[in-house]
BALOBA-1460 file (C-alpha; in Angstrom, 3 decimals):
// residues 347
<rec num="1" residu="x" x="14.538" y="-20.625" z="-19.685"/>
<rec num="2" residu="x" x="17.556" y="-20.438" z="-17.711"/>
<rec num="3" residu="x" x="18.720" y="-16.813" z="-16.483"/>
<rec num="4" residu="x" x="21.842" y="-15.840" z="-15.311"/>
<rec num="5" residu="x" x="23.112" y="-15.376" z="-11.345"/>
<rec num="6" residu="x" x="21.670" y="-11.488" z="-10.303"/>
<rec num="7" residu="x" x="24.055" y="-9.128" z="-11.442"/>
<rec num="8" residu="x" x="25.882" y="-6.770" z="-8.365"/>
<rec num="9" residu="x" x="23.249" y="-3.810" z="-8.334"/>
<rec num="10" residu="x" x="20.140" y="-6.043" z="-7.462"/>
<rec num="11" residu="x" x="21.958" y="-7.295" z="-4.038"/>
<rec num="12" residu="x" x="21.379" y="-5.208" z="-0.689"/>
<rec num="13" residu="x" x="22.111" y="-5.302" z="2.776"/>
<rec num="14" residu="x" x="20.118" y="-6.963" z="5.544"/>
<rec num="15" residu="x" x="17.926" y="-4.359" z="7.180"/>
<rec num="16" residu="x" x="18.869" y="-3.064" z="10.422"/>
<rec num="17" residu="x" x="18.854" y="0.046" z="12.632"/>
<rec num="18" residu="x" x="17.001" y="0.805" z="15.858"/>
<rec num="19" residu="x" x="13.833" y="2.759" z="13.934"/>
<rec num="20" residu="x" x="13.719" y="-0.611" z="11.892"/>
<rec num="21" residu="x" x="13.404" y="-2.993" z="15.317"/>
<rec num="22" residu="x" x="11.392" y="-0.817" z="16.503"/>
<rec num="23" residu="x" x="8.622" y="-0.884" z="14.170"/>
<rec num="24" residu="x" x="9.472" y="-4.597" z="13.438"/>
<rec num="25" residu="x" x="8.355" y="-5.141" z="17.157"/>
<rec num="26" residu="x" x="5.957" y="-3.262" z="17.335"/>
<rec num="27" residu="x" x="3.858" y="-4.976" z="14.164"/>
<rec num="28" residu="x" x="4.605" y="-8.181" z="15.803"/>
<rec num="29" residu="x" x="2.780" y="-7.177" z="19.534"/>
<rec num="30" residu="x" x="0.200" y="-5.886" z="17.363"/>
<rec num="31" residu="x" x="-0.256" y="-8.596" z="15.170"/>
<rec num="32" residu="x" x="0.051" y="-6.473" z="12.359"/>
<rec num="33" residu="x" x="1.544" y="-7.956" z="9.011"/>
<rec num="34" residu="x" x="3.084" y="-5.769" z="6.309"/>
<rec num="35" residu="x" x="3.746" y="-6.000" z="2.865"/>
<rec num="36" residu="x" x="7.353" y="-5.180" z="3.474"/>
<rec num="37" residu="x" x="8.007" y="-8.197" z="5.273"/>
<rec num="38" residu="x" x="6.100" y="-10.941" z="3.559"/>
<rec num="39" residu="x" x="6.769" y="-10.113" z="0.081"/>
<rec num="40" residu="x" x="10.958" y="-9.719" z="1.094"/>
<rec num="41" residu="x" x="10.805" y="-6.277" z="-0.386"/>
<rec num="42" residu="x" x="14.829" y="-4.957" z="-0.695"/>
<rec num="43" residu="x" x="13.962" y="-1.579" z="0.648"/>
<rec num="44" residu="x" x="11.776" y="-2.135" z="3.882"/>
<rec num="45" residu="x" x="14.934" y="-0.890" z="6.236"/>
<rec num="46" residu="x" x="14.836" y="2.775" z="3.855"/>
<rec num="47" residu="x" x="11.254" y="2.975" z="3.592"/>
<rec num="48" residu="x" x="10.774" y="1.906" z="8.013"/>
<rec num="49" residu="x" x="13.238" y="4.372" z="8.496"/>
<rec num="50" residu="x" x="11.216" y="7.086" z="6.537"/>
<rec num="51" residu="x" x="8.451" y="6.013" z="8.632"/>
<rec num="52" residu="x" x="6.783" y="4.398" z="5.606"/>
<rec num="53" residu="x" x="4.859" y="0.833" z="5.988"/>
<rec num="54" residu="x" x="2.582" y="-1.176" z="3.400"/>
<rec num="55" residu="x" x="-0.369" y="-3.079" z="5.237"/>
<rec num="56" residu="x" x="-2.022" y="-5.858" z="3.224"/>
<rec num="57" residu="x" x="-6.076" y="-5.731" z="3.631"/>
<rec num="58" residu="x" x="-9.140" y="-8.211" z="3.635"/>
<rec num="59" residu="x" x="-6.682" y="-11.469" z="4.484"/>
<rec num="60" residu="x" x="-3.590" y="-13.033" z="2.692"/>
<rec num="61" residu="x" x="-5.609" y="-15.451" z="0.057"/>
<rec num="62" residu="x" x="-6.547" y="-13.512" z="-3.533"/>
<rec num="63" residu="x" x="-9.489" y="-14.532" z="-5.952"/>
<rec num="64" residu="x" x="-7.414" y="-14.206" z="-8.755"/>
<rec num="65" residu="x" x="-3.927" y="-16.148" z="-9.958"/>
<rec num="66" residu="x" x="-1.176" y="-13.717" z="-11.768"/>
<rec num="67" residu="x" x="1.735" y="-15.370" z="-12.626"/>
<rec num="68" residu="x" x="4.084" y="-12.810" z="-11.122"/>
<rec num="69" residu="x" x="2.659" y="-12.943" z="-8.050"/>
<rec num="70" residu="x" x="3.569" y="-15.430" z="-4.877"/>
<rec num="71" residu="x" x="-0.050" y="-14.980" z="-2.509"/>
<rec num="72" residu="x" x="-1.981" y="-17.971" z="-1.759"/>
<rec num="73" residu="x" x="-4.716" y="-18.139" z="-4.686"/>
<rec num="74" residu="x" x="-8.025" y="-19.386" z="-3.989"/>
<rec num="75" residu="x" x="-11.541" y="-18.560" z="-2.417"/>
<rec num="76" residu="x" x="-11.917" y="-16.867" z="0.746"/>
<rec num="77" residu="x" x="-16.016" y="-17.635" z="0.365"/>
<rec num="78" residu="x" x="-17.132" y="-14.153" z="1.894"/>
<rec num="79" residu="x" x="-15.028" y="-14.364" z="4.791"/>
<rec num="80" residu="x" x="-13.792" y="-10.790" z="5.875"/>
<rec num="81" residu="x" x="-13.005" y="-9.376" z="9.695"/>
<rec num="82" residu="x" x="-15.221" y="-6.440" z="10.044"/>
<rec num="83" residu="x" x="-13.161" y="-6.012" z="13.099"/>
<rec num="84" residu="x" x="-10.041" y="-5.013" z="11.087"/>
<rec num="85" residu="x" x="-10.353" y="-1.594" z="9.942"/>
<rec num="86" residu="x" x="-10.609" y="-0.323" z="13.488"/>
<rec num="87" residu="x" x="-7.854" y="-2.569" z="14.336"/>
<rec num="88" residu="x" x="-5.660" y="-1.412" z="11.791"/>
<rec num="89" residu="x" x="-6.452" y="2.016" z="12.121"/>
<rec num="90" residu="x" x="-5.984" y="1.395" z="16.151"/>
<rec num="91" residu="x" x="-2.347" y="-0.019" z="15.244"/>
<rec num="92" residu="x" x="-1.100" y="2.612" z="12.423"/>
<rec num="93" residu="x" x="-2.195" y="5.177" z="14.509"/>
<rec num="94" residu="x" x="0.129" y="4.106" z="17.466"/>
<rec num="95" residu="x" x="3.497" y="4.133" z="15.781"/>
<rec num="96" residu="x" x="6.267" y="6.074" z="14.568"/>
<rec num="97" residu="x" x="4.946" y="6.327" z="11.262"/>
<rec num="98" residu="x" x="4.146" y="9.144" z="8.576"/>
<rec num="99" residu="x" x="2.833" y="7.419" z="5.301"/>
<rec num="100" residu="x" x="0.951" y="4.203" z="4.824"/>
<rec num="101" residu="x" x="0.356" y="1.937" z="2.018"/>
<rec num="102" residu="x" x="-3.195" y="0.493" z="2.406"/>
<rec num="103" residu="x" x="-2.928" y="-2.425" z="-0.080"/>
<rec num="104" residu="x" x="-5.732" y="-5.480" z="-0.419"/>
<rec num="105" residu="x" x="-5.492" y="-9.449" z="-2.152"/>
<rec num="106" residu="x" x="-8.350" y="-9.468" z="-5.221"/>
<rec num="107" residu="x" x="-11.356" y="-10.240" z="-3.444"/>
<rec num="108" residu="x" x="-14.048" y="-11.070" z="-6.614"/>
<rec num="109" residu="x" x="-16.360" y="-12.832" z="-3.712"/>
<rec num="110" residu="x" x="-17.623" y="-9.879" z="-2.652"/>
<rec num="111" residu="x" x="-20.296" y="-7.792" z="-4.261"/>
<rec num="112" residu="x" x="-17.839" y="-4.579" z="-3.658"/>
<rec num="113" residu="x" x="-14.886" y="-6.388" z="-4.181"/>
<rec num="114" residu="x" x="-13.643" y="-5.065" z="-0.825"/>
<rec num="115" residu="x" x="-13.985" y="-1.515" z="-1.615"/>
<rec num="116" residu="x" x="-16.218" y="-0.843" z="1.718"/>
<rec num="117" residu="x" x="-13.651" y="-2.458" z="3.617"/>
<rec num="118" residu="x" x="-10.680" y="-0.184" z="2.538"/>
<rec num="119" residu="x" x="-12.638" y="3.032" z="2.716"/>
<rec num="120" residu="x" x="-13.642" y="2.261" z="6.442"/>
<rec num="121" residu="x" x="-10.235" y="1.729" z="7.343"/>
<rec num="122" residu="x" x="-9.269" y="5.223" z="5.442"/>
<rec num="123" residu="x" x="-11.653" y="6.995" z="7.394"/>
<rec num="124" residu="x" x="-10.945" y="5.403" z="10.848"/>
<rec num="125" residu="x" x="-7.445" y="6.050" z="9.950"/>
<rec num="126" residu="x" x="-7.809" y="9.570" z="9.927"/>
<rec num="127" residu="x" x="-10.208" y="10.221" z="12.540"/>
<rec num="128" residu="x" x="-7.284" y="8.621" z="15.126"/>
<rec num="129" residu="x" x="-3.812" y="10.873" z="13.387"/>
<rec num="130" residu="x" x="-5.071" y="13.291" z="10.760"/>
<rec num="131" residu="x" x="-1.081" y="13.561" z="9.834"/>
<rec num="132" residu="x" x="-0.398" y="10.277" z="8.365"/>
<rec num="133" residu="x" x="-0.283" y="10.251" z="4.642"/>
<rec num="134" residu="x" x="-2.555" y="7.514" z="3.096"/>
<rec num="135" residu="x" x="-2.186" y="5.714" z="-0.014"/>
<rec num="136" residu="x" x="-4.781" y="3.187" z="-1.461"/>
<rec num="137" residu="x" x="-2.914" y="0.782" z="-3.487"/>
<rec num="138" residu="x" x="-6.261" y="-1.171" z="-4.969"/>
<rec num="139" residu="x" x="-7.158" y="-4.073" z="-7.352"/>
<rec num="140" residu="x" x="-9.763" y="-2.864" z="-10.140"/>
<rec num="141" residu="x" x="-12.995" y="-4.238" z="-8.566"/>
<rec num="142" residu="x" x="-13.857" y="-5.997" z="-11.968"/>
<rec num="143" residu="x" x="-14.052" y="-2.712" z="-13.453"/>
<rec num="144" residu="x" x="-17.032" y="-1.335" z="-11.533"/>
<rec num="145" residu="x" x="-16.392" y="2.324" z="-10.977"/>
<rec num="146" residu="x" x="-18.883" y="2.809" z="-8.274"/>
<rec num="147" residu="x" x="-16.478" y="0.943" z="-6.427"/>
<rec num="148" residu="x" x="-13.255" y="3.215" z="-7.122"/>
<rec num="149" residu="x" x="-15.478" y="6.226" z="-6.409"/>
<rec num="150" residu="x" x="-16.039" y="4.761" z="-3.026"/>
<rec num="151" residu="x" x="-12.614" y="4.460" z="-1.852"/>
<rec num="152" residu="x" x="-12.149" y="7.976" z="-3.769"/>
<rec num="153" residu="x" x="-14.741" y="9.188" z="-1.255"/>
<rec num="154" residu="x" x="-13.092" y="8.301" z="1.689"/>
<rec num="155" residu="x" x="-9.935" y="10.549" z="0.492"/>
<rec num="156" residu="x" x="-6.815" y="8.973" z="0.862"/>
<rec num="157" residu="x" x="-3.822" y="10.951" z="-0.174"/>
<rec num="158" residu="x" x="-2.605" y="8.717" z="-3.062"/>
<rec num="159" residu="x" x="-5.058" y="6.645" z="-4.996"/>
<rec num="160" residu="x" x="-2.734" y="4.026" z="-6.533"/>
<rec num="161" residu="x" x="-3.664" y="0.697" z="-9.171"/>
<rec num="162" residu="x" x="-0.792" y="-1.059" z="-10.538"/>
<rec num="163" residu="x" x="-0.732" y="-2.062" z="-14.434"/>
<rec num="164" residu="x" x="2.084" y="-4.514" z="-13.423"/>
<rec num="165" residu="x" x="3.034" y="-5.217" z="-16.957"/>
<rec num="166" residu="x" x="2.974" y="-3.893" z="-21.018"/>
<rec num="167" residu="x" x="-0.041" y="-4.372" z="-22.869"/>
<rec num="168" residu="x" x="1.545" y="-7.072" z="-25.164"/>
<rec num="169" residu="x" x="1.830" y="-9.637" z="-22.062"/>
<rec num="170" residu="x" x="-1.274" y="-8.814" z="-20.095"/>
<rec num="171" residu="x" x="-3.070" y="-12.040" z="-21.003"/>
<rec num="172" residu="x" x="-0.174" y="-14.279" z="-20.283"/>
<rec num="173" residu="x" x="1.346" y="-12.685" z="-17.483"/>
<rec num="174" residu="x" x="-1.830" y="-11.500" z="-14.878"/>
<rec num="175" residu="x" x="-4.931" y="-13.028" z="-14.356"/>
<rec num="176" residu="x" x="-7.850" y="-13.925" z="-17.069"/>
<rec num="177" residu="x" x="-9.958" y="-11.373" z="-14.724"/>
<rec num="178" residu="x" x="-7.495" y="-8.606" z="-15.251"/>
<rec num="179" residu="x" x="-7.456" y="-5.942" z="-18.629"/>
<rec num="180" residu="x" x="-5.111" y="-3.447" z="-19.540"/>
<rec num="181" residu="x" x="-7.169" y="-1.589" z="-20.647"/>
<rec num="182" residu="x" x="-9.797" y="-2.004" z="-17.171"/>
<rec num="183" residu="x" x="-6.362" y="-1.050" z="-15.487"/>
<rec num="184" residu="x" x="-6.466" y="2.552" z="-17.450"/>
<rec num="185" residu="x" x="-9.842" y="3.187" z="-17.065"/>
<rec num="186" residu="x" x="-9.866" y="2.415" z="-12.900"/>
<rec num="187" residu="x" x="-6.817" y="5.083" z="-12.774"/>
<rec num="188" residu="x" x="-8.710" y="7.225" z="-15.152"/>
<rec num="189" residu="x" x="-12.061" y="7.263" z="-13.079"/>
<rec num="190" residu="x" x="-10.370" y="7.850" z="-9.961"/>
<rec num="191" residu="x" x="-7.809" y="11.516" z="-11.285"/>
<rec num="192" residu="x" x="-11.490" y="12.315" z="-12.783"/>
<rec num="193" residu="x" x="-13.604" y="11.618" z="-9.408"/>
<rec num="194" residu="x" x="-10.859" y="13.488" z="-7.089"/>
<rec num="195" residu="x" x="-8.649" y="15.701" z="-9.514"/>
<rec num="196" residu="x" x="-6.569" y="17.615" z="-6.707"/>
<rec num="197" residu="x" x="-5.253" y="13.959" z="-5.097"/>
<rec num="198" residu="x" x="-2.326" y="12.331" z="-6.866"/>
<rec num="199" residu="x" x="-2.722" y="9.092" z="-8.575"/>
<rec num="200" residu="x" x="-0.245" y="6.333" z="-9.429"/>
<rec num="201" residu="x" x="0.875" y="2.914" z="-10.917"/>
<rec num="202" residu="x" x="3.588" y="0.670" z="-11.210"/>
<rec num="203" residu="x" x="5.192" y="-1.209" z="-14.368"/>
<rec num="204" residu="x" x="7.068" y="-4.688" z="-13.685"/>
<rec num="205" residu="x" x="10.223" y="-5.581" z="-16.487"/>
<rec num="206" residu="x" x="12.201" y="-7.799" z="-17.396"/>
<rec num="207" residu="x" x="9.342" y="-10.522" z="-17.547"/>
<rec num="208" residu="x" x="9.149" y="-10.390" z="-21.799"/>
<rec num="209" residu="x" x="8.747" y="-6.719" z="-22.703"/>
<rec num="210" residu="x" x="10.594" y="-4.462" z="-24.991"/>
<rec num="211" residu="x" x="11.470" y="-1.047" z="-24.601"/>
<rec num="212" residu="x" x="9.236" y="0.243" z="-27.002"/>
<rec num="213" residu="x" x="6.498" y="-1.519" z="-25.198"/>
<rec num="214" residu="x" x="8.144" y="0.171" z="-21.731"/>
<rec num="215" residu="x" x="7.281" y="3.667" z="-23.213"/>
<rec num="216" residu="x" x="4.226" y="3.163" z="-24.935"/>
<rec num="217" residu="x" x="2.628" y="1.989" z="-21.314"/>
<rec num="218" residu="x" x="3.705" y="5.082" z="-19.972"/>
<rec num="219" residu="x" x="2.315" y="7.412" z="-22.421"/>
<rec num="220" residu="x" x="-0.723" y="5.220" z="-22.045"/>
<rec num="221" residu="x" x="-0.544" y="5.722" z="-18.415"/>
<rec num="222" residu="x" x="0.312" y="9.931" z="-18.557"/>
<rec num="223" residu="x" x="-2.545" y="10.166" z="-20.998"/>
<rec num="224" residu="x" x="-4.987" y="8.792" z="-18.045"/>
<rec num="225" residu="x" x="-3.437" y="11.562" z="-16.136"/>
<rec num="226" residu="x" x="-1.592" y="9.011" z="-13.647"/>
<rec num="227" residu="x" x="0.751" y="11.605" z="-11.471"/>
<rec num="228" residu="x" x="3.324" y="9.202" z="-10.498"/>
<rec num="229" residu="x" x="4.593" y="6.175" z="-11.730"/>
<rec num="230" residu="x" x="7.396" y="3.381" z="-10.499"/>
<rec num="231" residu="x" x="9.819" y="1.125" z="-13.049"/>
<rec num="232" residu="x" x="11.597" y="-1.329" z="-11.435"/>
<rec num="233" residu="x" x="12.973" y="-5.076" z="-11.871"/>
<rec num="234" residu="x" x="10.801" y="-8.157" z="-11.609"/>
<rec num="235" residu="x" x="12.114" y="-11.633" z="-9.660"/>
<rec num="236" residu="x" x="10.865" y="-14.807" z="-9.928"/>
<rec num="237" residu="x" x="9.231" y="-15.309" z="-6.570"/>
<rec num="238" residu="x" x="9.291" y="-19.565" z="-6.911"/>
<rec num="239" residu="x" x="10.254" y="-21.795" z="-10.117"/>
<rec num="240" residu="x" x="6.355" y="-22.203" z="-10.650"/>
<rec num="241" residu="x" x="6.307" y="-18.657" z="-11.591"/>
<rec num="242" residu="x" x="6.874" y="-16.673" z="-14.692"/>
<rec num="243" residu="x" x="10.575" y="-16.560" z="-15.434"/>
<rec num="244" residu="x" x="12.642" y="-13.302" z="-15.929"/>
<rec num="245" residu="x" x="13.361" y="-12.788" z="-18.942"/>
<rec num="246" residu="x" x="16.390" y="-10.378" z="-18.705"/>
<rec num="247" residu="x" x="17.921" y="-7.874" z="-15.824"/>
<rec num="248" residu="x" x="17.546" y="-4.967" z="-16.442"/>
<rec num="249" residu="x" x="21.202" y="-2.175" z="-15.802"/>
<rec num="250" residu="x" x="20.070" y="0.429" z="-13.624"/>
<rec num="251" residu="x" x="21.213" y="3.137" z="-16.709"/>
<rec num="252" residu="x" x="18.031" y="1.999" z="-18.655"/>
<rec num="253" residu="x" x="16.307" y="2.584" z="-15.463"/>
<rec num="254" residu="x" x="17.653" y="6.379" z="-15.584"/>
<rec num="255" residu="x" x="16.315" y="6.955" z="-19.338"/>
<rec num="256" residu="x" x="12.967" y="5.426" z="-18.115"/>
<rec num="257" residu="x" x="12.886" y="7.821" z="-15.624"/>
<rec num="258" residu="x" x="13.977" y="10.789" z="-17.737"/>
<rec num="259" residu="x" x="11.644" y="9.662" z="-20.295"/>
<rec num="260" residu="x" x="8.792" y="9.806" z="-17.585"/>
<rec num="261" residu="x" x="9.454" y="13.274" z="-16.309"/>
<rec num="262" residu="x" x="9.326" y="14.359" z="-20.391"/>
<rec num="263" residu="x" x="5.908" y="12.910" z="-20.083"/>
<rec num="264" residu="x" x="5.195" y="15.002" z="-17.939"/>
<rec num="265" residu="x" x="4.629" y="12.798" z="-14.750"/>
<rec num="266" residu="x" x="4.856" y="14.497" z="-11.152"/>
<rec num="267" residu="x" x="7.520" y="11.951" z="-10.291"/>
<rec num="268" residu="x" x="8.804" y="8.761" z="-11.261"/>
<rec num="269" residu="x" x="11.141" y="5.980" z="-9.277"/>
<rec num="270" residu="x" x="12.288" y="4.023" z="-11.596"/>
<rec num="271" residu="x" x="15.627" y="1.267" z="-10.458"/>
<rec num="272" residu="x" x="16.266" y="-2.341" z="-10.450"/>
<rec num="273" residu="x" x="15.166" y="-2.379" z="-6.856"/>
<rec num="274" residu="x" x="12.294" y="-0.241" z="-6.875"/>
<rec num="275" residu="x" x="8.713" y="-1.415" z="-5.667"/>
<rec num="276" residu="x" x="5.309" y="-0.154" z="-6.409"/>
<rec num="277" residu="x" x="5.864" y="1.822" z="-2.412"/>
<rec num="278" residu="x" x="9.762" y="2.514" z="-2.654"/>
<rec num="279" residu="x" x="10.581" y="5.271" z="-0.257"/>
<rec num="280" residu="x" x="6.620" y="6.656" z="-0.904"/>
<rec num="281" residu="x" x="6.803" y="9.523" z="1.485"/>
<rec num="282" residu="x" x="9.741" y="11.004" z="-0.230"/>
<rec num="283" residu="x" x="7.851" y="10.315" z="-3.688"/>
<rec num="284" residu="x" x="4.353" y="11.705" z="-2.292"/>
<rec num="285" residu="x" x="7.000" y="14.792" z="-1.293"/>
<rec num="286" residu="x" x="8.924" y="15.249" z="-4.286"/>
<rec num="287" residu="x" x="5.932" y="14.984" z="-6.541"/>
<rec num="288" residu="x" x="3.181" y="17.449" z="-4.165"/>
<rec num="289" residu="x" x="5.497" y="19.942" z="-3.490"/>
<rec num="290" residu="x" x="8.726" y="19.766" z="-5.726"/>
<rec num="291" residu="x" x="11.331" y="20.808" z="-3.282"/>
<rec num="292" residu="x" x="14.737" y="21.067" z="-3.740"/>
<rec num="293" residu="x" x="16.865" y="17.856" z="-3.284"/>
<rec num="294" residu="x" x="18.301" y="19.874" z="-0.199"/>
<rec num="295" residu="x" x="14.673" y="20.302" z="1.061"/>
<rec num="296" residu="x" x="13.797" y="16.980" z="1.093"/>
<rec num="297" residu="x" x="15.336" y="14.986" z="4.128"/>
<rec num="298" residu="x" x="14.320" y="18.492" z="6.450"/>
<rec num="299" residu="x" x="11.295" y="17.732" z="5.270"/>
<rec num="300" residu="x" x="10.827" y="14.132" z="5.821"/>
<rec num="301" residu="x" x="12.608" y="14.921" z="9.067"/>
<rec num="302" residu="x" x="9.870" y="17.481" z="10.355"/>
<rec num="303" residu="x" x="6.815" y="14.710" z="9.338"/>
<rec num="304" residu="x" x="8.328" y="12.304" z="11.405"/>
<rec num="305" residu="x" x="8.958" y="14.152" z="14.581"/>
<rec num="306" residu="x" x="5.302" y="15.354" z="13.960"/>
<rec num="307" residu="x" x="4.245" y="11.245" z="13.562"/>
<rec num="308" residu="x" x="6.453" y="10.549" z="17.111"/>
<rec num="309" residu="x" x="4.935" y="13.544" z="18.278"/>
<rec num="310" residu="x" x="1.045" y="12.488" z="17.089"/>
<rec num="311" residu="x" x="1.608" y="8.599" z="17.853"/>
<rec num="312" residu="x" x="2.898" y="9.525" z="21.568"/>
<rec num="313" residu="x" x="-0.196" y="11.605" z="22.429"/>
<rec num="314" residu="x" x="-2.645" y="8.566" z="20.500"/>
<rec num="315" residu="x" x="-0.928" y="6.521" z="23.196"/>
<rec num="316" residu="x" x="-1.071" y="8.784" z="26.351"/>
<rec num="317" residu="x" x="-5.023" y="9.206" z="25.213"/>
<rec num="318" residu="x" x="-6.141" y="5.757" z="24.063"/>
<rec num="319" residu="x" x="-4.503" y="4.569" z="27.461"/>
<rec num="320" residu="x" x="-6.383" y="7.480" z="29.191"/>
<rec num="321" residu="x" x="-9.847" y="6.074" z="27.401"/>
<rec num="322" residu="x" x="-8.723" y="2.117" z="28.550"/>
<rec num="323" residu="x" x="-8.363" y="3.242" z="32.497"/>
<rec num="324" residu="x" x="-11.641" y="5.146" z="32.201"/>
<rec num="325" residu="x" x="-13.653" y="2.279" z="29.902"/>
<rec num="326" residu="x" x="-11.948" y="-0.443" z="32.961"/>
<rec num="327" residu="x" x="-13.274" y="1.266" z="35.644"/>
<rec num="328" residu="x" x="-16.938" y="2.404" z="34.165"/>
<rec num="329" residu="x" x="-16.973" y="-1.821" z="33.864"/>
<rec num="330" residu="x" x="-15.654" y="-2.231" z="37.576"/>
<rec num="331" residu="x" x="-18.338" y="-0.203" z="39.029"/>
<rec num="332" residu="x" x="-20.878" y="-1.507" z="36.864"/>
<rec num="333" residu="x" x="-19.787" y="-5.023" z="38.290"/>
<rec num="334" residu="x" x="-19.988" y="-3.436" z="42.074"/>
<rec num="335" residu="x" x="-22.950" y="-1.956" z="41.760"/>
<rec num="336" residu="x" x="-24.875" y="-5.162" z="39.838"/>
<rec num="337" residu="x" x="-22.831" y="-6.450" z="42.954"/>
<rec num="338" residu="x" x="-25.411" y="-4.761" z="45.623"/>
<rec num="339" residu="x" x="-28.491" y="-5.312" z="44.328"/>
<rec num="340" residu="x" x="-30.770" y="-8.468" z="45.516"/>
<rec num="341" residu="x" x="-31.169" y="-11.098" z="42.877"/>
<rec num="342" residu="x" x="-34.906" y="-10.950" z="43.245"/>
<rec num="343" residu="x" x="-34.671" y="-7.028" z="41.880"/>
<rec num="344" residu="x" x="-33.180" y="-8.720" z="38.782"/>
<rec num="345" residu="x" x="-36.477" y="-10.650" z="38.073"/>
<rec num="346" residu="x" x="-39.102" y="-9.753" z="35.491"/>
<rec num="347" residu="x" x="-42.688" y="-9.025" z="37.055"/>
């Protein structure tokens, strides 16, 4: 199937901007890879600047194979870094930022599908900057709810599973592993195991749906009581993937949205350019505490003088706990220094 050039309103800028360098840098010394940068998302200069940042979990290679979907497939065999929630939580917690997008690859080759993994980081994450926003953006864990209660427990802010696609091409589209209907039921477990925390989802088009089929999965999704929800345009990520089947104008984007909001959802992005994290401090603002549009950047403005403010005294103390850990090591080494080698000997 052979598509047509993109049309004018899917083509952005380059991102740029001091905030953005910064934060680009600062991943890089901490060898800390986002989502942003590796998938080529369109908005990571708008969300950076919002102090917003989506950081992929449990490695880059996925258990499963979805056709939309340009990861490395294949089998990990076990192998996870039970180093990397504190490290992650060590790095977040250092930077500019005010919302984060905790996100994870499929991993079926664990018993808990990775669940354990996420939560620790969750909780680590907030016992280093209690301000930070958290989102959990999860696979479905084969359906076992145990799991999504776990990750519940560890109370992120936003508990988010994307659907990805309409009902119709479910089978064709994601993984043999994955189910619609699984998809609904791990959002539905989750609004019914934390109630007061937001959920979410996402919906892909322009891969083979209709618009009929567009509004059917979200009045599937509202009547699972998902809070927010995200539309926006799919592209092909490599000619071995699914082809797009149409671009979609941004106006049918606005009746998607409208049509969401009649729903009754808390908020919903919906644009060709919009991701399953577009701008989702501003989202997890608009739809909590439904400010007015004036409200919004004074808002967003306080949080992230409050995450400068929070990341600068992480520093000043995780540096304070480095000098003290160096030197309780230095004197242990001068005083193992002084003894007699014979003292060291078992008698």
């Amino acid at each position: 199937m052979t598509i047509a050039q993109k049309p004018p309103w899917l083509r952005v800028r380059a991102p740029g901007g001091e905030s953005y360098q910064r934060l680009k840098g600062t991943f890089r010394e901490l060898d800390l890879h986002t989502v942003c940068e590796e998938a080529r998302c369109p908005n990571v200069g708008e969300c950076w600047r919002e102090g917003t940042a989506t950081v992929m979990l449990l490695g880059d290679t996925c258990t499963r194979g979805c056709r939309f979907c340009a990861v490395t497939t294949g089998n990990p065999r076990g192998a996870v870094d039970g180093r990397e929630p504190e490290h992650v939580a060590r790095a977040i917690s250092s930077m500019d930022l005010q919302y984060v997008v905790l996100t994870m690859v499929d991993r079926d080759d664990l018993l808990d599908g990775g669940a354990s993994h996420v939560a620790r980081t969750i909780i680590k994450i907030r016992e280093l900057r209690p301000d930070i926003l958290i989102e959990a953006l999860v696979g479905d864990f084969q359906g076992h709810l145990s799991y999504v209660d776990e990750v519940v427990a560890s109370a992120p802010d936003v508990f988010a599973h994307n659907i990805e696609v309409v009902r119709r091409l479910t089978r064709t589209v994601r993984d043999v592993r994955c189910s619609y209907d699984q998809s609904l039921t791990v959002l539905r477990r989750a609004k019914d195991a934390a109630p007061e925390r937001l959920t979410k989802s996402s919906i892909m088009v322009g891969i083979g749906e209709t618009d009929d089929e567009v509004d059917e999965t979200l009045r599937e999704l509202r009547d699972a009581r998902v809070d927010i929800v995200t539309l926006g345009q799919y592209l092909r990520p490599t000619p071995k993937h699914h082809d797009v089947a149409r671009y979609v104008p941004p106006e049918t984007f606005d009746a998607w949205a409208a049509r969401a909001r009649g729903l009754g959802f808390a908020y919903a992005a919906s644009g060709p350019l919009v991701r399953s994290s577009y701008k989702a401090a501003e989202v997890w603002v608009r739809s909590r505490l439904q400010p007015a549009d004036g409200d919004v950047s004074a808002i967003l403005e306080a949080r992230m003088a409050t995450a400068a403010r929070e990341a600068a005294r992480y520093a000043s103390t995780s540096e304070v706990a480095a000098r003290e850990a160096r030197t309780l090591v230095r004197e242990r080494a001068e005083q193992a220094a002084l003894l007699h080698p014979s003292s060291l000997l078992r008698r």
